[in-house]
SENU-351528 format. One record per residue: residue in one letter; x, y, z of N, C-alpha, C in turn. Coordinates in steps of 0.001 Angstrom, whole numbers. Each point is the difference from the previous one (the first is absolute). Layout:
! SENU-351528
   residu       n.u       n.v       n.w      ca.u      ca.v      ca.w       c.u       c.v       c.w
        A         X         Y         Z         X         Y         Z         X         Y         Z
...
This chain:
! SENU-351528
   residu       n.u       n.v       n.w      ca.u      ca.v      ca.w       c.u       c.v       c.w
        X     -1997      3555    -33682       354      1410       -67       165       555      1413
        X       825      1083       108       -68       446      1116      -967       686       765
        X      -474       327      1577      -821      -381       568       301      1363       877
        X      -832       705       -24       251      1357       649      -158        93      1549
        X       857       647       867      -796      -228      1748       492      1162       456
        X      -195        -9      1247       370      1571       952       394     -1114      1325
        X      1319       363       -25       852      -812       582       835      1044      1518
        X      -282      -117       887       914       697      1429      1026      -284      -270
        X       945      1000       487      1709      -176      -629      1027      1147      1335
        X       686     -1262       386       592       658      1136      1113       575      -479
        X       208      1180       305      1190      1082      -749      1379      -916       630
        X      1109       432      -944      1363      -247       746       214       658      1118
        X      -439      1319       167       252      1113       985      -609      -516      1627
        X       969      -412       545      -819        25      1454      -757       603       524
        X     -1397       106       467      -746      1086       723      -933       676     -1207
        X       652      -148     -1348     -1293       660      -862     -1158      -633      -186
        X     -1217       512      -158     -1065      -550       -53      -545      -977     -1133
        X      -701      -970      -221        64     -1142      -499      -917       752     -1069
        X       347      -529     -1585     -1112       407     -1029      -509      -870      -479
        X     -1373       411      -992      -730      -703      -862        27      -157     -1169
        X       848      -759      -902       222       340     -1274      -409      -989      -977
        X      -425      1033     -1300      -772     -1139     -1182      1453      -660      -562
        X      -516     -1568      -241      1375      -988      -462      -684      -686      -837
        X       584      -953      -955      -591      -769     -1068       912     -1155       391
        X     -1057      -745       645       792     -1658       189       314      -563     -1320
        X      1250     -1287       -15       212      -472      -969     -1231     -1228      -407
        X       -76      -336     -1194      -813     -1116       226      1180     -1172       635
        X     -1365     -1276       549       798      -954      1080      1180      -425      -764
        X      1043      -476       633       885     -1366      -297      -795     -1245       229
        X       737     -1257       109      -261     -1129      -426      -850       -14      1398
        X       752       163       983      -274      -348      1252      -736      1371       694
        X      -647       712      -744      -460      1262      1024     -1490      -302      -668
        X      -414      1109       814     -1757        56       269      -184      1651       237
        X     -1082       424      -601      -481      1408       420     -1190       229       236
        X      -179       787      1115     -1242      -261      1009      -201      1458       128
        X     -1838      -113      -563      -391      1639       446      -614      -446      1119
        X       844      1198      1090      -562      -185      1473     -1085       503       748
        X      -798      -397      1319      -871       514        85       369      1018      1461
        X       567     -1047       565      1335       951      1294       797      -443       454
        X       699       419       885      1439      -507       624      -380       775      1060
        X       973     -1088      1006       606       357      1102       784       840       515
        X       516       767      1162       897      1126       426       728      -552       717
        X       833      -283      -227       936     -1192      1331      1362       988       407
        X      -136      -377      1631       975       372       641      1605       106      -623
        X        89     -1146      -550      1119      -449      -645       422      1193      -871
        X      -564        92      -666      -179      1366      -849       968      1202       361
        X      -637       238      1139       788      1316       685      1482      -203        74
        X       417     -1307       884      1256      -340         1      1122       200     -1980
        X     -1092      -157      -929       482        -1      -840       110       863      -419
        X      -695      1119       -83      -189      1842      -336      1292       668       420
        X       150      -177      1548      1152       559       734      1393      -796      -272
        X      -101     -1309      -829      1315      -359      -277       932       616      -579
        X      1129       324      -261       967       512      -802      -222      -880     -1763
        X       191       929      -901      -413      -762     -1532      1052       942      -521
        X       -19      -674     -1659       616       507      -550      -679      -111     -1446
        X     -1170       -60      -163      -978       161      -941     -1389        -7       457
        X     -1110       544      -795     -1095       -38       696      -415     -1309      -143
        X     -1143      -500       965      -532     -1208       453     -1539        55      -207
        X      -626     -1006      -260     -1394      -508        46      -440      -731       794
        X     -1262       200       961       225     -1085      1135     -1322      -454       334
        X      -800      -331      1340     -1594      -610      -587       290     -2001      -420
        X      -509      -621      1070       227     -1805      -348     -1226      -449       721
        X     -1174       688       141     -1530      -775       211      -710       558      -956
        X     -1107      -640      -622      -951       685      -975      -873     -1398         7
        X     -1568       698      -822      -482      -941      -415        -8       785     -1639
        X      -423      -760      -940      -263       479     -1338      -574      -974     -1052
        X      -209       174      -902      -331      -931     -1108      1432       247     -1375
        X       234     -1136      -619       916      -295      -814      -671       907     -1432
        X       952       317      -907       -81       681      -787       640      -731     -1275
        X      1150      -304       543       915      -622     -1164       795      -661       713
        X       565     -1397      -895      1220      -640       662       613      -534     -1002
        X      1423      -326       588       962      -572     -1118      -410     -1678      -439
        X       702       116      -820      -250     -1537     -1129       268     -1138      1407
        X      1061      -322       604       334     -1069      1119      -947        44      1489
        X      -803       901      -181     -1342       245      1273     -1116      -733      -527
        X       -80     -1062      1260     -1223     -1364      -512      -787       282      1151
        X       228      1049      1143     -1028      -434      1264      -668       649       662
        X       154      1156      -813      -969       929      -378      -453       843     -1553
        X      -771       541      -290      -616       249     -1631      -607      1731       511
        X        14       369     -1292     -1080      1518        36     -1288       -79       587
        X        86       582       896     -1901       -52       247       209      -545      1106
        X      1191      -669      1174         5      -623      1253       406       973       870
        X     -1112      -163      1030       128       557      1377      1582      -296       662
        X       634       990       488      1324      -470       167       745       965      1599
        X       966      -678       943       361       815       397      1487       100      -306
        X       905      1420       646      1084       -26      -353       781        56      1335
        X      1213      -964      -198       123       271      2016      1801        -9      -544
        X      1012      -172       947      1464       309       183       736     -1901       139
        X     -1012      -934       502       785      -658        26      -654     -1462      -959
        X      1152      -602      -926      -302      -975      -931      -963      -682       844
        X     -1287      -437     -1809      -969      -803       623      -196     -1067       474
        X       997      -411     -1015       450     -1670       281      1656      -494       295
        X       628       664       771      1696       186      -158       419     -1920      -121
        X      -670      -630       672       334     -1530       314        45      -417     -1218
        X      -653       330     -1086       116      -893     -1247       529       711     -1679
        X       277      1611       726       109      1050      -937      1660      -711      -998
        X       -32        55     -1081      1168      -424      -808       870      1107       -95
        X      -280      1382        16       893      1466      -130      -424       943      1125
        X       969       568       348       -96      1041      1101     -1113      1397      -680
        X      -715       336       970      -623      1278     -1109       204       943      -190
        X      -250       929      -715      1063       918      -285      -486      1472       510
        X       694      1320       651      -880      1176      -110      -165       538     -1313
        X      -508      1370       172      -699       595      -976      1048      1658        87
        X       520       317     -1690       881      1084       211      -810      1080     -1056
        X      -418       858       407     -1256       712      -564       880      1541      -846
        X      -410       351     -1108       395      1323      -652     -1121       750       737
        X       870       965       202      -846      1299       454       -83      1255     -1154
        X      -781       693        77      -168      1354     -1010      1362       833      -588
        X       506       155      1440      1082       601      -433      1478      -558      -544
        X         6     -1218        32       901      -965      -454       329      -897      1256
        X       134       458      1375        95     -1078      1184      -634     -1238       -60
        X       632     -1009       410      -422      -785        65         8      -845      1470
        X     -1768        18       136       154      -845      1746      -376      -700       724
        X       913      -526       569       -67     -1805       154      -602      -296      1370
        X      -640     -1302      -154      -267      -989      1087       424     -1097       181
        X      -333      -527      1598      1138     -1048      -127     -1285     -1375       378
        X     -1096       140      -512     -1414      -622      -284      -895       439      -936
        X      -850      -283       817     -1586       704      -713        98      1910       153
        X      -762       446      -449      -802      1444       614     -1130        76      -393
        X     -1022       733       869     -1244        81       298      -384      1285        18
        X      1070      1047       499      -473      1058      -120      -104       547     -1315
        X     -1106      -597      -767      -403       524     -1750     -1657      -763       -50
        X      -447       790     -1018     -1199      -103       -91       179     -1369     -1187
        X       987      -310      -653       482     -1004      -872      1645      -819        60
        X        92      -771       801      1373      -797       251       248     -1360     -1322
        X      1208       455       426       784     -1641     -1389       805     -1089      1302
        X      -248      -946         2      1308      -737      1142        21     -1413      -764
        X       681      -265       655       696     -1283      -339     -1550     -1757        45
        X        73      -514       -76     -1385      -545      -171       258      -734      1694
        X       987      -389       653      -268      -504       722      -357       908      1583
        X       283      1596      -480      -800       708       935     -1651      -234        31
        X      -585       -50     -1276     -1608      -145       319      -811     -1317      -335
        X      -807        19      1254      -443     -1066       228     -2072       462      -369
        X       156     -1395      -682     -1713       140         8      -889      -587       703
        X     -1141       867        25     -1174       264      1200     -1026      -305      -243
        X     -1006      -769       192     -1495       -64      -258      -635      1037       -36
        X       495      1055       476      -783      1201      -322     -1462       142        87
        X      -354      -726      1120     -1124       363       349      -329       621      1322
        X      1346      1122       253      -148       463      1347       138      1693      -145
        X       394       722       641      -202      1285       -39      1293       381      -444
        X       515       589     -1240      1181       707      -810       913      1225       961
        X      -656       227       796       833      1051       737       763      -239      1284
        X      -821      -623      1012       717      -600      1188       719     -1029       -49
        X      -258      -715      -620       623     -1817      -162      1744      1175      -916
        X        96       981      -129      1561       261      -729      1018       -72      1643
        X      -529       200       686       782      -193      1008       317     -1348       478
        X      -339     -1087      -407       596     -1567      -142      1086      -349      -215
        X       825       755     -1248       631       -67      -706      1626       117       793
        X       -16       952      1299      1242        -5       571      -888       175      1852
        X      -526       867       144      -449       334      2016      -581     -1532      -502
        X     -1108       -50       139      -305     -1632       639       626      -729      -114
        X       596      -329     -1595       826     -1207        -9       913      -123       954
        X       888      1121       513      1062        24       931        96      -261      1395
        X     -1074       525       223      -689       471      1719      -777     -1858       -36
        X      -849      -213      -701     -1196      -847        -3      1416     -1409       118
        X       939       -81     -1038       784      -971      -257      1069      -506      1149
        X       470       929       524      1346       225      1186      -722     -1143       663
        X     -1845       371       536      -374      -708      1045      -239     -1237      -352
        X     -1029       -74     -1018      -196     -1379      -552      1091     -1160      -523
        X      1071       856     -1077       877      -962      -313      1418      -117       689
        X       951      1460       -96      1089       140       779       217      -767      1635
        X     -1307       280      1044       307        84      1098     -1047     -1182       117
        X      -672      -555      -873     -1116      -751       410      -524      -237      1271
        X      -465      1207       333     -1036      -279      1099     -1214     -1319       226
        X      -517       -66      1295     -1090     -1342      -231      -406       989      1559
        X     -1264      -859       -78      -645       246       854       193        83      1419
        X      -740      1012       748       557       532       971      1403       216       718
        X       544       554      -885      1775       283       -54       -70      1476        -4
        X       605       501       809       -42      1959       434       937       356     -1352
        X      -745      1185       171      1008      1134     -1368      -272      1290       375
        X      1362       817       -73      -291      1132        -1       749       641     -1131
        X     -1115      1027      -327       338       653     -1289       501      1221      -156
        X       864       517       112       754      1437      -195      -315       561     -1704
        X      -419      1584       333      -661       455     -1201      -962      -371      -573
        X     -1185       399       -21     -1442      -233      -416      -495       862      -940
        X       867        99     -1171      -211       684     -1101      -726      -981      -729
        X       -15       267     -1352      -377      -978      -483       382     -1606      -454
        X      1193      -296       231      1050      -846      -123      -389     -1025      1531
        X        26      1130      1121      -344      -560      1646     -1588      -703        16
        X      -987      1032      -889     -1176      -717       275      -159     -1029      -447
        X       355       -69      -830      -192     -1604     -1355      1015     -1294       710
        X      1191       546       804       333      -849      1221      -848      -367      1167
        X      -769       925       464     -1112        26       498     -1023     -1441      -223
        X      -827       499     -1114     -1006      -557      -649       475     -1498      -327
        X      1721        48      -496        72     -1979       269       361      -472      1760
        X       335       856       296      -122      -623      1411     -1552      -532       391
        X      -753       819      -283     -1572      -405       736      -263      -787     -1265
        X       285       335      -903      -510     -1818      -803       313     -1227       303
        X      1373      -130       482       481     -1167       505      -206      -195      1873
        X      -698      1144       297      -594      -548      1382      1313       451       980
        X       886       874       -98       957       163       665      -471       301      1341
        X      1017       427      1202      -770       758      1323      1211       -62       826
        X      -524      1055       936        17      1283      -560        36       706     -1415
        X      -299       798      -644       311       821      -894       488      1635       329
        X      1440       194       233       161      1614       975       805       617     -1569
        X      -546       996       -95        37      1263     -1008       623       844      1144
        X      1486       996      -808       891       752       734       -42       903     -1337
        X      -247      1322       414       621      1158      -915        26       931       982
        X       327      1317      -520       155      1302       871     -1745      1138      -550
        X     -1014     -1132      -283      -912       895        11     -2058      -580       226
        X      -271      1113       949     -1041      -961       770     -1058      -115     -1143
        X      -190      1078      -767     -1017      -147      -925       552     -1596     -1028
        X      1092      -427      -686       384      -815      -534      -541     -1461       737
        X       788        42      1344      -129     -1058      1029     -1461      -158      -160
        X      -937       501       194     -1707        46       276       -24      -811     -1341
        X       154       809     -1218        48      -548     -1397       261     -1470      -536
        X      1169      -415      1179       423     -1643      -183     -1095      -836       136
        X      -632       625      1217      -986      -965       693      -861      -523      -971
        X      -433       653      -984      -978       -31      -989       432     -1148      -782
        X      1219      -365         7       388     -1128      -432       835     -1467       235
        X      -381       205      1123        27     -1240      1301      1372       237      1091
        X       219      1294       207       702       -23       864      -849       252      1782
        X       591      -855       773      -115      -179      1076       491       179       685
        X      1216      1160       359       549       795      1021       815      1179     -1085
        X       241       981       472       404      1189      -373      1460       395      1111
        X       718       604      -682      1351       202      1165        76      1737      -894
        X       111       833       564       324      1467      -220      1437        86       253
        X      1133      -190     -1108      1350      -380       663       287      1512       -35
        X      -460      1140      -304       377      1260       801      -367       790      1428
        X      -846     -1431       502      -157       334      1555       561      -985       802
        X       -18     -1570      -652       552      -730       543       900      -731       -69
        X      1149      -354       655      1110     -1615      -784      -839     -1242      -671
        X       284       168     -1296     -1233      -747      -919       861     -1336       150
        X      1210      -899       288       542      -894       868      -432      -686      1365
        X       162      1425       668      -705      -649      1389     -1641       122       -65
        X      -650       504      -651     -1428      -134      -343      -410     -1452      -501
        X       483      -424      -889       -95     -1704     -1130       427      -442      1288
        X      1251       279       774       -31     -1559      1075     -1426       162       454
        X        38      1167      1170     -1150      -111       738     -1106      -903      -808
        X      -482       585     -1181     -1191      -864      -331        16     -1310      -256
        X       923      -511      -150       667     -1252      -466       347      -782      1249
        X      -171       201       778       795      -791      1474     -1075      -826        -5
        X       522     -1386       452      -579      -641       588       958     -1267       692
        X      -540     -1684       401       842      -604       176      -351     -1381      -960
        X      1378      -657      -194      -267     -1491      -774      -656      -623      1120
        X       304     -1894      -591      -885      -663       812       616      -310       923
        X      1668        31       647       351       175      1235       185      1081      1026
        X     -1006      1205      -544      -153      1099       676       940       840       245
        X      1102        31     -1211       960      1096      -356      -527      1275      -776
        X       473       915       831      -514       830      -842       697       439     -1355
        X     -1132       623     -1173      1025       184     -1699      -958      1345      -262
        X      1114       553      -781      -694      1438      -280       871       -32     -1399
        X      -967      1080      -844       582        87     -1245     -1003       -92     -1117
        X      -107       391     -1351     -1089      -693      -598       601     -1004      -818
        X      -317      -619      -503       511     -1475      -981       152       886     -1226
        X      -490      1201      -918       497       631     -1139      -311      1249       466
        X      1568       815      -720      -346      1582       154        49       185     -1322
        X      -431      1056       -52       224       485     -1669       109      1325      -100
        X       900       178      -933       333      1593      -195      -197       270     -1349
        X     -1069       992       191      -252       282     -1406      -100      1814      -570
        X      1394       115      1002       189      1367      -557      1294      -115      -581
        X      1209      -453       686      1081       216      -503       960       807       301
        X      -241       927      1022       489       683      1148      1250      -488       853
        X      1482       637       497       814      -681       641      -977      -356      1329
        X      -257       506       409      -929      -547      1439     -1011      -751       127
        X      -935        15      -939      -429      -905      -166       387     -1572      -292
        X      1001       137      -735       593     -1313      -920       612      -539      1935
        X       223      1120       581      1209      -469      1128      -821      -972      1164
        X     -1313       265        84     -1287        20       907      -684     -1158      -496
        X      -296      -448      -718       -32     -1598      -322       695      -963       170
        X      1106      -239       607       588      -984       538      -243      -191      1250
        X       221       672      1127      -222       534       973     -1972      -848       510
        X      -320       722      -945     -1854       -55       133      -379     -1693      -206
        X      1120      -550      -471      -616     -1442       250       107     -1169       566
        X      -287      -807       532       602      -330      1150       320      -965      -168
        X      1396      -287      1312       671     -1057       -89      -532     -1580       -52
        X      1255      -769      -284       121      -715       -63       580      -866       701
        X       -25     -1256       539       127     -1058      1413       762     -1321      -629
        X      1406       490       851       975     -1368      -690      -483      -777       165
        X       154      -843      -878      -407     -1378      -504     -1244      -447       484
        X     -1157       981       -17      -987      -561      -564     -1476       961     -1082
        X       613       962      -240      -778       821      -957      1106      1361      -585
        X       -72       297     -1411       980      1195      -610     -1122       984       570
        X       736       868      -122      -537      1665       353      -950       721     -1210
        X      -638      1310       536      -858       205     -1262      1009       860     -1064
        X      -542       192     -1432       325       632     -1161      -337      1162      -374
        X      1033      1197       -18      -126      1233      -561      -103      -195     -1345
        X      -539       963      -631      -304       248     -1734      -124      1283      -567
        X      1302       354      -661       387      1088      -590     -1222       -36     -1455
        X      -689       936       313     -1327       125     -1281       472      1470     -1052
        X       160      1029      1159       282      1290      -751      1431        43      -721
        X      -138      1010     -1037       929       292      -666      1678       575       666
        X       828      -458       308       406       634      1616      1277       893     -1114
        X      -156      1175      1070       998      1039      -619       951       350      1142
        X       355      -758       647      1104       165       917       669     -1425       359
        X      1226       -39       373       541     -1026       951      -462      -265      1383
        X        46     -1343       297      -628      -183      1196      1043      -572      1102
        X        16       365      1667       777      -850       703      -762      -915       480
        X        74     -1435       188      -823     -1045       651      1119      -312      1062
        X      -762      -723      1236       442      -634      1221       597     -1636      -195
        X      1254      -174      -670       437     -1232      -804      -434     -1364      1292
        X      -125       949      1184      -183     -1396      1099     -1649        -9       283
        X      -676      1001       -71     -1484      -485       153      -565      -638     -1546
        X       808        23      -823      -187      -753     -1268       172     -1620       -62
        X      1379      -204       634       665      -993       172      -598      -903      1105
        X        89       548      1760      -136      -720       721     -1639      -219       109
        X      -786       717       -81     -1582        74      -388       -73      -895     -1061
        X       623      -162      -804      -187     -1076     -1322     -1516       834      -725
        X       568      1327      -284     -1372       478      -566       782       271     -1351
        X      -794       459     -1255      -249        44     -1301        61      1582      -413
        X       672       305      -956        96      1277      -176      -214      -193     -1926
        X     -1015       481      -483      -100      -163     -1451      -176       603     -1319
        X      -288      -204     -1141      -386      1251      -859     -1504      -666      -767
        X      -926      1309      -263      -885      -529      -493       -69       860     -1570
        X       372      -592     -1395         4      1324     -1190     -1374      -955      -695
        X      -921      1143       -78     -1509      -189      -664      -647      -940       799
        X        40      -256       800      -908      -937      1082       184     -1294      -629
        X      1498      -254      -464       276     -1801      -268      -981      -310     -1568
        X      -536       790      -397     -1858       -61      -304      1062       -85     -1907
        X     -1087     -1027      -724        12      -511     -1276     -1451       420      -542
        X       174      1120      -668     -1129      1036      -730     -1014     -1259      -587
        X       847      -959     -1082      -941      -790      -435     -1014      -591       886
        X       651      -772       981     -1146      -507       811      -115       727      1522
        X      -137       834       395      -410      1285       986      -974       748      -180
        X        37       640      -866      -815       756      -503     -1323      -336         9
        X      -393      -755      -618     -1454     -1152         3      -335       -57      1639
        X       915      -400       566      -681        76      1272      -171      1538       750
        X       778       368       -20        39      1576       713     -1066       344      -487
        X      -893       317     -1536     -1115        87      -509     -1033      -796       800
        X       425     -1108      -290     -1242     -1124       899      -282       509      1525
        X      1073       522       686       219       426      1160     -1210      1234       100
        X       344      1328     -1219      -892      1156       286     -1650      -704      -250
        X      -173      -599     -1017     -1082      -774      -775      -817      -579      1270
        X       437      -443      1414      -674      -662      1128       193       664       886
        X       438      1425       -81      -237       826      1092      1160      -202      1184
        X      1013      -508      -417      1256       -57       936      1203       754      -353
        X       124      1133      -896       682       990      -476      -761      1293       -90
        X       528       786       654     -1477      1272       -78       637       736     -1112
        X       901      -153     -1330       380       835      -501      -923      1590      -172
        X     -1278      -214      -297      -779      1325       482       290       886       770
        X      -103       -44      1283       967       459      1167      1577       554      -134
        X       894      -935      -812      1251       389       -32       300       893      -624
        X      -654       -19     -1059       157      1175      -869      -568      1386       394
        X       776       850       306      -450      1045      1028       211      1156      -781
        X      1042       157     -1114      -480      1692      -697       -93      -383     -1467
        X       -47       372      -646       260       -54     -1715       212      1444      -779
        X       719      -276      -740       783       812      -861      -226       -80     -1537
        X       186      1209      -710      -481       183     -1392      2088      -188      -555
        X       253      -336      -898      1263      -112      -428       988      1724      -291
        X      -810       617       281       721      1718      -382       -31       328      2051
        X      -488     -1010       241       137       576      1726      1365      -900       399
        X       645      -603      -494      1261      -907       822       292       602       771
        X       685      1423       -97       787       127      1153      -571       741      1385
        X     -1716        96        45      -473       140       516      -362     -1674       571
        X       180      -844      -527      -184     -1562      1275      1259      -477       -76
        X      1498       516      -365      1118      -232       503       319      1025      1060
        X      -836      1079       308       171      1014      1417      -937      -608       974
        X     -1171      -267      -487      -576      -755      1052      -160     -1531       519
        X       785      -747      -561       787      -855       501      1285       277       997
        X      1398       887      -685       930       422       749      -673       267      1002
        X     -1175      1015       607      -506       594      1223      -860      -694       660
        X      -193      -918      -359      -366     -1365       982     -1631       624        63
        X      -545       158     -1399     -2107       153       318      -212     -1010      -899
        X       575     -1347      -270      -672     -1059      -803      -157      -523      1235
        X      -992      -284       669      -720     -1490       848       228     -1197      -336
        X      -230      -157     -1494       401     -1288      -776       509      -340      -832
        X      -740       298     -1056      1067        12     -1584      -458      1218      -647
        X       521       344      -822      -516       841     -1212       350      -547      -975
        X     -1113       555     -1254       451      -561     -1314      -291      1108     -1028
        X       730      -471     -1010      -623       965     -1214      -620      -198      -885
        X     -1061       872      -256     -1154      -933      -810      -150       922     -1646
        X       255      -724     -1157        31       511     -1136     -1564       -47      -741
């Protein structure tokens, strides 16, 4: 039977304010699952999607944790009564037999509005089964919802995309919550330097808390010529190399995106490639790159979507990760929100007072 929720619903109207409205989910299809949630995430991403141009209203929200409620007849891998999270990217895509599908929701007034995944922003979501993944659930229901897209993304870029190893420099542009969890796999894997770049000192201080080891204020300083400086040194024939071996951008910014190539350093014909930029943020502009410090540097220019990261087997560890005290999700989570406050933590996100993440807690 159908399954009642209070679901966030982004108007068609550009600029109007986002509502809360009672909806009656369908019961599942073959392949869906319905999960009463316990919270979700506030992701940057989000915003980019609010301010998009539409032409129907939208549902949006792709981290949560929750427990299952109901699922369709062809769902074997999770049951009612399982701890579950809900995230944006397939759990298992390597072995998946059908693409998964979004979710196109009736609204009250007859609209109907779509996603092009999961949504989270509801106190009760329906998705496709290979959005949610199950959890041992023996960890804390509210912070661990931010797994689901900031860590996986931030945590993944470093670990899987860019595979860092030990003592290999990184510098991290944007230390939101997406930057820290880039952060936090850098100092798991022993990186070094670790240099955190944003335009704010209270944030920068904030990194530290999670293994960053130099700070660059790129609104006082060339956050370029800052990473060389710290980064200089010489190989073993006493040449000097500047640069870090990974930059990462995890805002998405034209200047930013432009400032990671630049920040990492070259590379020495024929006998070592240059270091690797890594596009992390959602980028809402075109970028110009230097086609010859790309080329003759033999450096790497790349994309990172969800931190490379496979929900099925990620997750378990990112958990295992908070579980031994090498994820401070505690810490990250910096405001929380009641579900009738959205557009009070979609203003304070836009105005830059999340430190880390926010979530919404039902």
């Amino acid at each position: 039977m159908p399954t009642p929720a209070r679901v966030v619903v982004v108007p068609t109207e550009s600029g109007a304010p986002l509502t809360v409205q009672d909806v009656s989910l369908p019961d599942p299809g073959p392949h869906e699952v319905v999960v009463k949630q316990y919270a979700s995430g506030v992701c940057h991403s989000q915003i980019h999607q609010i301010h998009r141009p539409r032409t129907g209203p939208v549902i949006l929200g792709h981290e949560s944790t929750g427990v299952v409620v109901a699922r369709g007849r062809e769902v074997t891998h999770v049951k009612e009564g399982d701890d579950v999270m809900v995230t944006w990217v397939p759990r298992d895509g390597e072995h998946a037999t059908r693409l998964p599908a979004g979710i196109d929701l009736a609204l009250p007034n007859g609209d109907v509005a779509k996603t092009t995944s999961s949504f989270t922003w509801a106190d009760v979501t329906i998705a496709d089964e290979q959005y949610v993944v199950r959890t041992p659930g023996n960890h804390p229901k509210d912070i661990t919802a931010i797994i689901g897209c900031a860590v996986m993304t931030g945590a993944g870029a470093v670990y899987y995309t860019a595979g860092v190893q030990k003592g290999q420099s990184v510098a991290i542009f944007g230390v939101g919550g997406v930057g820290l969890s880039a952060i936090t796999a850098a100092r798991v894997v022993e990186a070094d330097p670790i240099i955190a770049v944003d335009l704010d000192d209270a944030k920068l201080e904030f990194a530290r808390k999670f293994g960053a080891t130099h700070t660059i204020n790129a609104s006082e300083v060339d956050p370029v010529a800052a990473i060389r400086d710290l980064t200089r040194t010489k190989d073993a024939r006493g040449w000097e190399t500047f640069g870090a071996d990974f930059a990462f951008d995890c805002i998405g910014v034209r200047k930013t995106m432009e400032q990671i190539l630049p920040a990492v350093r070259n590379g020495l014909l024929g006998a070592k490639a240059g270091g690797t930029a890594v596009l992390v943020g959602v980028p809402t502009t075109t970028v110009e790159l230097d086609p010859r410090d790309l080329l003759i540097n033999e450096k790497k220019y790349i994309g990172s979507i969800g931190g490379s990261c496979r929900p099925d087997r990620d997750f378990a560890m990112l958990l295992r990760w908070y579980a031994e005290g090498d994820l401070d999700l505690d810490a990250m989570v910096t405001r929380r929100f009641k579900i009738d406050e959205i557009n009070e933590a979609v203003h304070a996100l836009e105005s830059g007072q999340i430190a880390g993440r926010a979530i919404l807690e039902f």
